[in-house]
N, C-alpha and C positions, 0 to 999 in steps of 0.2 A: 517807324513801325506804324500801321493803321490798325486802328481799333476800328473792328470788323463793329460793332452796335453802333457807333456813329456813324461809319459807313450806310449799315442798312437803315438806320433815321435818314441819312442825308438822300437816299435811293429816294426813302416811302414820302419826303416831306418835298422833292422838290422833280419830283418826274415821275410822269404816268407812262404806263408799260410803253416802252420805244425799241430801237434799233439794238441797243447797247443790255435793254434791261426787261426783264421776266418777270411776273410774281403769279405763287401757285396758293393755293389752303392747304395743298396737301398732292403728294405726288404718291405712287403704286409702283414702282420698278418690281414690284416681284409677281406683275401680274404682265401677262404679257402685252394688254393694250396701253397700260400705263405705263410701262418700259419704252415700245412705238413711241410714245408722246414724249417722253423725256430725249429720247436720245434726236427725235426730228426739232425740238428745241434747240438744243446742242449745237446741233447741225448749223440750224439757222444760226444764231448766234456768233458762234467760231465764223460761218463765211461773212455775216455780216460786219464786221472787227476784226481784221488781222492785224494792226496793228495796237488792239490796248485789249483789256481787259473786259469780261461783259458778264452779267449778271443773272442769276435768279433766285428771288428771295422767297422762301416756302412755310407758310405759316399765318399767310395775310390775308383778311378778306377782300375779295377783289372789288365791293363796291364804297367801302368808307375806309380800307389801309387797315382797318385795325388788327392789331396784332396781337393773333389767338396760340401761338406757338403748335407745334407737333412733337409727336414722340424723336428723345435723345435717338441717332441714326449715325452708326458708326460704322458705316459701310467702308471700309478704306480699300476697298478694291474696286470703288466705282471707275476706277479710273479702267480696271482690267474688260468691266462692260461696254466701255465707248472704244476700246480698241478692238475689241470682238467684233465690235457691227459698225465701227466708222471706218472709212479708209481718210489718211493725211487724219488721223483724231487729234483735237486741239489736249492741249494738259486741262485736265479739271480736278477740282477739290469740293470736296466735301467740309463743310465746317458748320459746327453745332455752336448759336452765338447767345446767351443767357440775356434775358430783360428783369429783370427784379419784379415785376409785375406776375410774371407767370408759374403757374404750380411749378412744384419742383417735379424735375424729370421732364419739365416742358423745355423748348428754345424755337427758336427762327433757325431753320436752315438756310445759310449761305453758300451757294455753288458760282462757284471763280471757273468762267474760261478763258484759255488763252491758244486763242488760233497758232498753229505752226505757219501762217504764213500760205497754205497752200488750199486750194479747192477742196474744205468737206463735202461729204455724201456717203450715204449708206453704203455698206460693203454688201448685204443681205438682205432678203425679203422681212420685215416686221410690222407682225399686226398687218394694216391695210397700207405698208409703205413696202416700195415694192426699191431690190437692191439698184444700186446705180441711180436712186433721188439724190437728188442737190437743192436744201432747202435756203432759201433768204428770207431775213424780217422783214415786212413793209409795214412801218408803222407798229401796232401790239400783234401782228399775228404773222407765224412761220407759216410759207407759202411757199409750196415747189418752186424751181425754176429752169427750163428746159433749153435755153438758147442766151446769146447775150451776158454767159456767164464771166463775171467779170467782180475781182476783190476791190472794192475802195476803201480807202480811209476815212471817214467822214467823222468819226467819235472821239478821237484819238486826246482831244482838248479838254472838253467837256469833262471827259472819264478822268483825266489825269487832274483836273479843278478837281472834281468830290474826292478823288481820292485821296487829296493834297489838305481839303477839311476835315478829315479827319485822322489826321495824325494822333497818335498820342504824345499825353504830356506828364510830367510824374505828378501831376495833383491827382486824374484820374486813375495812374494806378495805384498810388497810395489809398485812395479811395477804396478803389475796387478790392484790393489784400484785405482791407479790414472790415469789409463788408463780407468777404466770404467768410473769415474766421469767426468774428466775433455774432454776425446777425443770419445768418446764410446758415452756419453748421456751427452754432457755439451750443449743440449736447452733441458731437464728435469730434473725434482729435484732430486737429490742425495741423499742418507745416507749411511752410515755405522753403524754398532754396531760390538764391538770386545766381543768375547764370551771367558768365563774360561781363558784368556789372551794369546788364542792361534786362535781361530777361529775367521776368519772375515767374516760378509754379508753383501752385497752392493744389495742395489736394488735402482731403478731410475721409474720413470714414471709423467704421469701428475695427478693433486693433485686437487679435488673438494669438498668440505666441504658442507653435506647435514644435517640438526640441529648438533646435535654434533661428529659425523661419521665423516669421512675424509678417502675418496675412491680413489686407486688410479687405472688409463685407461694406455693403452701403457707400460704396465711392464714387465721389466726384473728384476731379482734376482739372485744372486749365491755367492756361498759358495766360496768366493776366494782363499783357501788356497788350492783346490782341481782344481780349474778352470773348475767345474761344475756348468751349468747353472741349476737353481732350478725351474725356470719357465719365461716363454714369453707369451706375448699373446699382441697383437695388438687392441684388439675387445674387450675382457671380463674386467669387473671393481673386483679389490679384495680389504678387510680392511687388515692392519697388525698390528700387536700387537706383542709387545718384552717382557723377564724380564730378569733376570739375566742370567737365566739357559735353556730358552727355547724362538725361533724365530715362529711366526704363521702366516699365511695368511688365510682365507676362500676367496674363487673364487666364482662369482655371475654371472650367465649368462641370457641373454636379451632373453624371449621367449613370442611369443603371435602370434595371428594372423592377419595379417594387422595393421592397425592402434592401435591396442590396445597390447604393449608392456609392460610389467612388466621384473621385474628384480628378479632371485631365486636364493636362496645360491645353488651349486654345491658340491663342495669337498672342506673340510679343512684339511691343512696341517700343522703339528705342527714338529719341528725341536728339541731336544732335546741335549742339548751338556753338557758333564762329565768332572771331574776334570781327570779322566785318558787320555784324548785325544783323548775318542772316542764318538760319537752322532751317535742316531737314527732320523730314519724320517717316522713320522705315518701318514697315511692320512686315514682321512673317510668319507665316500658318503654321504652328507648331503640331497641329493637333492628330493623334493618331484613335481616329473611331474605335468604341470596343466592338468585340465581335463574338456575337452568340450564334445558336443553334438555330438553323433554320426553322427547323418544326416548330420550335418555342415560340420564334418570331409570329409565324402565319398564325401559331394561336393567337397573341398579341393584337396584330393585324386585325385581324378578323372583330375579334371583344373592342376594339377602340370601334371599327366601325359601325358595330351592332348599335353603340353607346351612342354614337351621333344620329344613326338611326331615328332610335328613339327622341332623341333631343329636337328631331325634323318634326317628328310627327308629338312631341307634347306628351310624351307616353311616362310616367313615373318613373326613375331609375329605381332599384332595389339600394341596401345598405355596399355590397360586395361593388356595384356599379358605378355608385360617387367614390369610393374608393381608388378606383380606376380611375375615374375622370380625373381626378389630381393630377396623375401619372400620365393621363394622355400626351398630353404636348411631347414630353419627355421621349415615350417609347415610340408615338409614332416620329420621330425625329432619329430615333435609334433604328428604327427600320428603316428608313431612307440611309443611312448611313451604312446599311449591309445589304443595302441593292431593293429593297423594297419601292421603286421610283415613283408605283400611285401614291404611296403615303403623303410627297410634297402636295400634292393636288387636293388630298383630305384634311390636313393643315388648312391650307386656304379655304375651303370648305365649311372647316369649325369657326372662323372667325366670327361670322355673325349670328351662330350659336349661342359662341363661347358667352360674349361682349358684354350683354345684359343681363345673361345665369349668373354669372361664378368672376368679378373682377379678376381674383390668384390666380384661378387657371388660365382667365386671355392673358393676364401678364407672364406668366411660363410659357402660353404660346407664341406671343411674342419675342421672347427671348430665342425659344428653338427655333422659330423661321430666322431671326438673326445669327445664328450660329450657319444656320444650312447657308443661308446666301454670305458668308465668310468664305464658308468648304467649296460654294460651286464655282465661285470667280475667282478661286486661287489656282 
C-alpha cells in the first residue's frame, strides 16, 4: 500500500513540475476558467503517461514547495466532470492527504491519473479551449498539440521508483493511529476498526444518541494506512456502520428556511476492503432537495440579494439583515435547488464578501457550494 504523504514529500523533495507531475496553491473547478485549467491539465497528463500514474499536488507554493494546504475537498464525483468534457477520460481521484503541520481542516490535495491508454482531448468548448484540443506536457507546462500525435512511454520507471519509496510499513501506521487518537482529536471520541488484517480506519467526532441512531458532529475519518483523509466536516452530522468486509457513513445536512431547520440524508459512502489488498469506494447521491413555494422563494431571492448589495457597497445591515445573513448561504442554496439557477452565480459572488465580514457565514457558504457541486455532477 503507498502512503499517499510520502508519496507527496517524495514528488515535492525530488522533482520539479515535469512530464509526469503538476503542483497548484490552489485550483477553482467551480469557476469555469479554473475548471478550463484543470481539466487541459488532465488532458495533458493522461496523454503524456499512458502507461503509469501522473500527478498533481494542490496546496504548494510554486516557488519554495512549501506546504500551505487547502480546504478538506470531497468532491467524489470529479471523476463525473472529466467524463463530461474529456473524450477516452483517463480514471482520476481525488484524495485529501493530512501533514501534522497544518490547521485542522487544512490538507494537500492529491490527484491520481491514469490514462486508458488512448488519445485524450477535450470533448467541448471550455473557457478559451476550444472542443477537439489534444493537450501534451513539455516540460512544467500543458501545451496543445495539433499533428504528430503520438502516446510514449517515457515515465513509466521513474513513477514506479517513487511509488515503490513509499510504501508503508506498520511502524508508520502504528504511528499515525496514535497520533490521531491520542494528539489529533484526544477531547473527541476515537475508534478504529482493522479491516482484512491489513487496513485500518480511525475516525473521531462528537457522539449524540437520538432513539436508537447514534450521529456523530465534528468528523474526521481516514484510511490510515494511506494517510488519506476520507472525510471532515465541521457543520454536517453523519451515521457509521461497519462489518467485516465493508466501512459506511451516509452524510445528513441541515436545510430549511429561517427557523424551521430539518436535517436530509445527502451522499452515502461505502468503503469496500478484499482479501487481496485492495478496496473500493462507492458513494451515491442520496439526497432528495426540499421544496417550497415559489413566491416565498423570490422573496428570499430577492432579501439575500438586496443583502449583498449592500455588502458591495459598505452600507450598514439593520438587526432583521444580519439575521438573514446567517441564513444566506443556506437559502440561496435552497433556491438553486427549486430552479432558482442565478442563485449559484450569487454564491460565487458572496465569496469575497462573505471571506473577511463573517468567517461562520463563508464557512456555511462553503459548505452549500460543496453540497451544489455534489447535486450537479451526480
Amino acid at each position: 500500500m503507498i502512503n499517499k504523504r510520502l508519496l507527496v514529500k517524495n514528488l515535492l523533495a525530488h522533482n520539479d513540475e515535469n512530464s509526469f507531475y503538476d503542483k497548484k496553491r490552489f485550483i477553482s473547478i467551480g469557476e469555469r476558467e479554473g475548471k478550463g485549467k484543470f481539466l487541459k491539465h488532465v488532458c495533458a497528463l493522461a496523454n503524456s503517461n499512458p502507461k503509469n500514474n501522473s500527478f498533481i499536488v494542490i496546496g504548494v507554493e510554486d516557488e519554495d514547495n512549501k506546504i500551505v494546504g487547502v480546504d478538506f475537498f470531497d468532491d467524489s464525483k470529479i471523476q463525473n466532470l472529466v467524463n463530461a468534457y474529456l473524450d477516452n477520460p483517463p480514471i482520476i481521484s481525488y484524495e485529501n492527504i493530512p501533514f501534522p503541520h497544518l490547521p485542522e481542516g487544512k490538507v494537500v490535495g492529491l490527484v491520481t491519473i491514469r490514462s486508458n491508454g488512448k488519445v485524450c482531448a477535450l470533448r467541448k468548448n471550455i473557457w478559451k479551449y476550444y472542443g477537439g484540443s489534444v493537450f501534451f506536457r513539455e516540460g512544467s507546462i500543458s501545451l496543445p498539440k495539433a499533428f504528430d500525435i503520438e502516446l510514449k512511454d517515457i515515465n513509466s520507471e521513474v513513477v514506479e521508483t517513487l511509488e515503490q519509496h513509499a510504501r508503508n510499513n506498520i511502524e508508520l501506521t502504528l504511528d499515525a493511529v496514535i497520533n490521531f487518537i491520542n494528539i489529533r482529536h484526544a477531547d473527541l471520541r476515537s475508534d478504529y476498526k482493522v479491516f482484512k488484517e491489513q487496513f485500518v480506519v480511525c475516525w473521531a467526532g462528537n457522539v449524540k444518541k437520538v432513539r436508537s441512531e447514534q450521529y456523530y458532529s465534528r468528523v474526521d475519518i481516514e484510511l490510515i494506512n494511506e494517510q488519506v483523509k476520507l472525510f471532515y466536516s465541521a457543520l454536517d452530522e453523519i451515521t457509521i456502520d461497519y462489518d467485516e468486509d465493508s466501512f459506511s457513513m451516509l452524510e445528513y445536512v441541515q436545510l430549511g428556511l429561517g427557523t424551521q431547520q430539518k436535517y436530509y440524508p445527502l451522499e452515502k459512502m461505502v468503503i469496500t476492503f478484499f482479501n487481496n489488498g485492495k478496496y473500493s469506494i462507492n458513494s451515491e447521491l442520496v439526497f432528495e432537495p426540499p421544496q417550497y413555494d415559489k413566491k416565498t422563494l423570490h422573496h428570499v431571492f430577492n432579501a439575500n440579494n438586496s443583502i449583498l448589495q449592500k455588502l458591495e457597497k459598505k452600507i450598514r445591515l439593520n438587526k432583521a439583515e444580519e439575521r438573514d445573513l446567517t441564513n444566506l448561504p443556506a437559502s440561496y442554496l435552497i433556491c438553486y435547488l427549486n430552479g432558482f439557477e442565478e442563485a449559484k452565480e450569487q454564491m460565487d459572488h458572496a465569496r469575497h464578501l462573505l471571506k473577511k465580514r463573517n468567517a461562520q457565514v463563508y464557512q456555511s457558504l462553503k459548505e452549500s457550494l460543496r453540497i451544489l457541486r455534489k447535486v450537479r455532477y451526480s
